[in-house]
VOKEFI-660123 format. One line per field, with one value per residue: x negated, y negated, z of N, C-alpha, C in turn; residue number from 1. Coordinates in Angstrom, 2 decimals. Layout:
<rs>
nx <- [X	...]
ny <- [Y	...]
nz <- [Z	...]
cax <- [X	...]
cay <- [Y	...]
caz <- [Z	...]
cx <- [X	...]
cy <- [Y	...]
cz <- [Z	...]
k <- [NUM	...]
</rs>
This chain:
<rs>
nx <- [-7.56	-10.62	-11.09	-10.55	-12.50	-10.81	-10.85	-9.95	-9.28	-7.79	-6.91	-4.91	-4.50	-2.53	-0.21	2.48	4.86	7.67	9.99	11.57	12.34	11.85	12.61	10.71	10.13	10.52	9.79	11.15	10.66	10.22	10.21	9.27	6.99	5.31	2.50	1.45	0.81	-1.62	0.51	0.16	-1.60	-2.80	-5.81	-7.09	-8.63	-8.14	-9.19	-8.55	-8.25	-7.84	-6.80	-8.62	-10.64	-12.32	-10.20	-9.28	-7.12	-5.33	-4.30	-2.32	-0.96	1.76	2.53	4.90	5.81	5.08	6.13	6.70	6.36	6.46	4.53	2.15	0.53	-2.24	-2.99	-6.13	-7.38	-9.49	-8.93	-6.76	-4.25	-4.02	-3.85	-1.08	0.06	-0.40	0.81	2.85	4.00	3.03	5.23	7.31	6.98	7.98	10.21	10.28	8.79	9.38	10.30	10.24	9.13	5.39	4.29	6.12	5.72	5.33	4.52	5.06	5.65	6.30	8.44	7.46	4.89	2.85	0.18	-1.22	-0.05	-1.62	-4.01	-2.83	-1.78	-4.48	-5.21	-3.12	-3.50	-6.56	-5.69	-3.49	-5.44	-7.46	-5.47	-4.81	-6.96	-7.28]
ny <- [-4.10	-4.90	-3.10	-3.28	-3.00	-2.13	-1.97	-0.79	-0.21	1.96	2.60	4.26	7.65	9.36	11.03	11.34	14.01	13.95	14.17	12.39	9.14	5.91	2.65	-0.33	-2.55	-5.66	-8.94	-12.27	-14.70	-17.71	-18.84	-20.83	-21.38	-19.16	-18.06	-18.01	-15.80	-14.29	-12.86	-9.28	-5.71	-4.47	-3.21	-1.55	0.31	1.27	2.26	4.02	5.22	8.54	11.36	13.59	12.18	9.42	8.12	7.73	5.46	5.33	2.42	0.76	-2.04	-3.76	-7.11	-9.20	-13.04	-13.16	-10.71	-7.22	-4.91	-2.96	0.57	2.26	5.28	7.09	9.55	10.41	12.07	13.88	15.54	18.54	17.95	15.04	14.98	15.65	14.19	11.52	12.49	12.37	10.24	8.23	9.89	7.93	5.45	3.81	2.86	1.50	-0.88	-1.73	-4.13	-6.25	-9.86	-10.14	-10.93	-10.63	-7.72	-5.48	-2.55	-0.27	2.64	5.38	8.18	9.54	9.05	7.28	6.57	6.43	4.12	2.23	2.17	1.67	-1.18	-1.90	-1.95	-3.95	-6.17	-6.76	-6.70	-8.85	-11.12	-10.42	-11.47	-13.69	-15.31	-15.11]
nz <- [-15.24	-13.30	-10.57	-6.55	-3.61	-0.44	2.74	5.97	9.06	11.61	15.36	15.88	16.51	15.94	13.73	12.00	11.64	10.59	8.12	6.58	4.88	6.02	6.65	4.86	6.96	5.52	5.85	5.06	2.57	1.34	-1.90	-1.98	-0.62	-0.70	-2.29	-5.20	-7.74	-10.15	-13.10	-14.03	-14.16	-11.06	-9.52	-6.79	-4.24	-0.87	2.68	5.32	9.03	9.73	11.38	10.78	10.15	7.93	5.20	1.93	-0.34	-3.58	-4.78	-7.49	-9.03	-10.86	-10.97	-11.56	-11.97	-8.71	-7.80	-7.40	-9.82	-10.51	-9.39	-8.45	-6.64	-5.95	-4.49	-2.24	-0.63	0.87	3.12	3.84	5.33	5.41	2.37	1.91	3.41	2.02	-0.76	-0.15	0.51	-1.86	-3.04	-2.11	-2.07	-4.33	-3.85	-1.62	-2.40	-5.21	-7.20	-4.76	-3.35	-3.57	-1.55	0.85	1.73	3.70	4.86	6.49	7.39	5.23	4.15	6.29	6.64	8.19	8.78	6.33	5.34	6.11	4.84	2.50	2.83	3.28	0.18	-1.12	0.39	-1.28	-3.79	-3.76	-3.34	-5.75	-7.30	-6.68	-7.35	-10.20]
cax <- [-8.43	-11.18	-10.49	-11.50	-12.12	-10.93	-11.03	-8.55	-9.14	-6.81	-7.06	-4.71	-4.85	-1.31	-0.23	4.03	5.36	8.81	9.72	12.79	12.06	12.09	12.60	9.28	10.10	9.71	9.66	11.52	9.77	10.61	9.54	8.17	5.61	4.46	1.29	1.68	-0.15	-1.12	0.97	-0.86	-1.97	-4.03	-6.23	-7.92	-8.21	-7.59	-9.40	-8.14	-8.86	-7.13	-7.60	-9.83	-12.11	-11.71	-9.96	-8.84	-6.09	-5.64	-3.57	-2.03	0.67	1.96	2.99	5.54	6.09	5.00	7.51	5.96	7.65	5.68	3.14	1.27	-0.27	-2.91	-3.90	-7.76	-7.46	-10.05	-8.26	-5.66	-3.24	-3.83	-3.84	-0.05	1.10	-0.46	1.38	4.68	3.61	3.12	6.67	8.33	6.57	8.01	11.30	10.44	8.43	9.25	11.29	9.64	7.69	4.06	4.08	7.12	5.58	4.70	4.78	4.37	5.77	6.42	7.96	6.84	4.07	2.25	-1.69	-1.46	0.00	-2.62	-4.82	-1.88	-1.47	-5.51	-5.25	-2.46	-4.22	-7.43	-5.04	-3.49	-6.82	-7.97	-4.88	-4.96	-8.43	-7.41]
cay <- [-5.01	-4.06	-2.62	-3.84	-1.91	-2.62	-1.31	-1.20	0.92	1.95	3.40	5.44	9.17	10.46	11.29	11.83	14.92	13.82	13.99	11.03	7.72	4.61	1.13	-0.61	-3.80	-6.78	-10.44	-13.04	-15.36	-18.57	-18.35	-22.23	-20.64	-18.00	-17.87	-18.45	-15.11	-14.08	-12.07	-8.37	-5.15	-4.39	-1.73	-1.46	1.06	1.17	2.79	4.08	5.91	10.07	12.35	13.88	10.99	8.23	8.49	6.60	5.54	4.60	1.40	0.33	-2.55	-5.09	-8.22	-10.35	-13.79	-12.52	-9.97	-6.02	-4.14	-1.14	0.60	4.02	5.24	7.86	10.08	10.98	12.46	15.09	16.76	18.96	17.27	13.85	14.91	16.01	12.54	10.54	12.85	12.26	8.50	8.30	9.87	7.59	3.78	2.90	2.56	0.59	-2.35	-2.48	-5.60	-7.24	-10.52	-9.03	-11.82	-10.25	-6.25	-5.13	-1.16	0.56	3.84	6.09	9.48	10.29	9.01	6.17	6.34	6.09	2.63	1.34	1.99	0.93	-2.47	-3.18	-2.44	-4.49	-7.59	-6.77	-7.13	-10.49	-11.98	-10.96	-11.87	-15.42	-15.95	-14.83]
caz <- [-14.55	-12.57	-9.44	-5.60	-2.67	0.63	4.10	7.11	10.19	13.04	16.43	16.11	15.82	15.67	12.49	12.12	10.70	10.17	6.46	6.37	4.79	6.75	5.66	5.25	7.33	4.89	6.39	4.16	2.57	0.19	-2.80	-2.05	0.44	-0.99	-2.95	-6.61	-8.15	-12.28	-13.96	-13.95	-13.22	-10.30	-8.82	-5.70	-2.64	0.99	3.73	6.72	9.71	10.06	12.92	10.20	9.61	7.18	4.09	1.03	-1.12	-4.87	-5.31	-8.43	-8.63	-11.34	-10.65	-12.66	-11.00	-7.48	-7.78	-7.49	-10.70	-10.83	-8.05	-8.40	-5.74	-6.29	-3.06	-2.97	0.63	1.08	4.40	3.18	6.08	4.65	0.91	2.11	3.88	0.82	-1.49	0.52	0.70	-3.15	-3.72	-1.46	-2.12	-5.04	-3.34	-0.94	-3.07	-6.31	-6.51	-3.11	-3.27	-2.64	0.09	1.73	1.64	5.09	4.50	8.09	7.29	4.22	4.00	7.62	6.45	8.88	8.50	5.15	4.80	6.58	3.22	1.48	2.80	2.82	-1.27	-1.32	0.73	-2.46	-4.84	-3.49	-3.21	-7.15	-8.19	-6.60	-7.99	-11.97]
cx <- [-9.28	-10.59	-11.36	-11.35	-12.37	-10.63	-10.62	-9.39	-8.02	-7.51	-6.09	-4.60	-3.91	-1.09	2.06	4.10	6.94	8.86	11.23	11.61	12.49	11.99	10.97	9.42	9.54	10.61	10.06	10.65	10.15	9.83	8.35	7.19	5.08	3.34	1.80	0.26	-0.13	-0.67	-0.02	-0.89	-3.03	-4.50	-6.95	-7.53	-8.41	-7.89	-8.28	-9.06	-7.41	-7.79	-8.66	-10.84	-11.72	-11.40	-9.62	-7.64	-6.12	-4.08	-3.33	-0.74	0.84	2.93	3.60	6.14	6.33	5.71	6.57	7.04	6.69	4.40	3.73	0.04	-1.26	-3.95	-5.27	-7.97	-8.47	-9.48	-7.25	-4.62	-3.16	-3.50	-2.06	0.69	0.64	0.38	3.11	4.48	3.95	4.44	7.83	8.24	7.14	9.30	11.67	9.86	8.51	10.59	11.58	8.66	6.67	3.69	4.90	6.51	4.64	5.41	4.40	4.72	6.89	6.35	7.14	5.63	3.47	0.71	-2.10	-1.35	-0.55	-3.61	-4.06	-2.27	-3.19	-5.44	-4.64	-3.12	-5.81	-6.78	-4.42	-4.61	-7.55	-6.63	-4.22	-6.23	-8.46	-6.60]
cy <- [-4.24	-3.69	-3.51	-3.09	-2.50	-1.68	-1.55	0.20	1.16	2.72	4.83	6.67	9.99	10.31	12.42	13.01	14.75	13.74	13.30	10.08	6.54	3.48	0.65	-1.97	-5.00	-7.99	-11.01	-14.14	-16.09	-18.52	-20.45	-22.76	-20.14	-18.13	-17.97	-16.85	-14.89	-12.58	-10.86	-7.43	-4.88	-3.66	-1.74	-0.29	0.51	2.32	2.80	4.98	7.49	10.45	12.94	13.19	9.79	8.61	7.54	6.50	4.60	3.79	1.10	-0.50	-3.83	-6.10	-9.17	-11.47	-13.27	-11.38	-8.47	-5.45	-3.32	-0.88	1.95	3.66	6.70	8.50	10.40	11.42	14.18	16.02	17.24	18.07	16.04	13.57	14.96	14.79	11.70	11.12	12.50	10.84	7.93	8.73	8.95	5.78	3.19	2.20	1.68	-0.76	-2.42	-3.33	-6.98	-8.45	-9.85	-10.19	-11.53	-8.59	-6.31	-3.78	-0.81	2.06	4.57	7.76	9.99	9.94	7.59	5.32	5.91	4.72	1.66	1.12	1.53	-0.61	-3.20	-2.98	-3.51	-6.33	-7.45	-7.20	-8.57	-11.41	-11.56	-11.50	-13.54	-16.05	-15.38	-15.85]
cz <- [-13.56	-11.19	-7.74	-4.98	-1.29	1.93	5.39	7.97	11.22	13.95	16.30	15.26	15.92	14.35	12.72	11.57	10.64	8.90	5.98	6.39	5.53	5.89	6.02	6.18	6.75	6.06	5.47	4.12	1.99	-0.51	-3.18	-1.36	0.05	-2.22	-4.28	-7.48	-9.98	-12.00	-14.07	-13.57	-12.66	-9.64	-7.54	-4.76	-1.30	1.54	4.82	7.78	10.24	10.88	11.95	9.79	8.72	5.69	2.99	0.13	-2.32	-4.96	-7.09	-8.67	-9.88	-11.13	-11.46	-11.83	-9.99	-7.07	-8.10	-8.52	-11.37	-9.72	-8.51	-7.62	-6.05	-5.31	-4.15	-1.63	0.40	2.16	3.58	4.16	5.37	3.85	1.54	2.34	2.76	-0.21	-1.21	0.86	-0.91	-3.59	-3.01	-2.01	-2.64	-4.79	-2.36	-1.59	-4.00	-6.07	-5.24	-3.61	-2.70	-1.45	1.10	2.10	3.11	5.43	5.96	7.99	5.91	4.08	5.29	7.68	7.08	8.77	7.14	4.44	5.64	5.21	2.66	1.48	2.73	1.36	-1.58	-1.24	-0.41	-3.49	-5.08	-4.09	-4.83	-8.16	-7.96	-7.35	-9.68	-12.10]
k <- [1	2	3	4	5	6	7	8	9	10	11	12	13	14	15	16	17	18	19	20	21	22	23	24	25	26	27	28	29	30	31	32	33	34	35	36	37	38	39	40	41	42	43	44	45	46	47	48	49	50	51	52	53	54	55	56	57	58	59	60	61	62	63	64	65	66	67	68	69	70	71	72	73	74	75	76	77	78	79	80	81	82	83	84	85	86	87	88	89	90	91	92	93	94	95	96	97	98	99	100	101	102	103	104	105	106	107	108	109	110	111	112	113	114	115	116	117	118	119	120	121	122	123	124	125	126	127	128	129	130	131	132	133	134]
</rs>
């Protein structure tokens, strides 16, 4: 499916170097709240903002009854520092959401990795939104 592209900024400009995984903090949700999405996979990126400038990230996630059961993430970080935390972001993600309602996924840190799931979570909120409207 085609892809969307969305765009998140932050203020901030630290950037972790710890290299332990953290839990992503999901929020419970009933499943007689939550959005009703199609069946699918879906592509979009996510801006952010790095001490090196703004960068991006490649989303990919399918969805079987609201339920995430598969995500590839696909750095495109031009800084070498960044390319590094998306690469250590990308080996850590799939552990934290596959199997999450995508209405429960609220990723804040990956793999030491913080800045990055700021792009994460705006693909994520692109992907919602074409996959409420298919």
């Amino acid at each position: 499916m085609a892809g969307c592209a969305a765009t998140a900024t932050t203020s901030d400009d630290t950037s972790s170097t710890s290299s332990g995984s953290s839990s992503s903090g999901s929020s419970s949700s009933s499943s007689d709240t939550s959005a009703s999405y199609t069946d699918g996979t879906y592509s979009a990126s996510g801006s952010y903002t790095a001490p090196s400038g703004q960068e991006e990230i490649d989303v990919e996630l399918t969805l079987v009854d609201d339920v995430v059961t598969e995500v590839t993430v696909t750095p495109t970080a031009t800084d070498q520092q960044a390319a590094g935390f998306q690469e250590q972001f990308a080996s850590g993600i799939a552990a934290e959401v596959v199997g999450q309602d995508i209405d429960s996924l609220n990723v804040t840190r990956v793999a030491g990795s913080s800045l990055t799931s700021t792009g994460f979570m705006a693909a994520v909120d692109a992907i919602k939104a074409e996959a409420l409207e298919s």
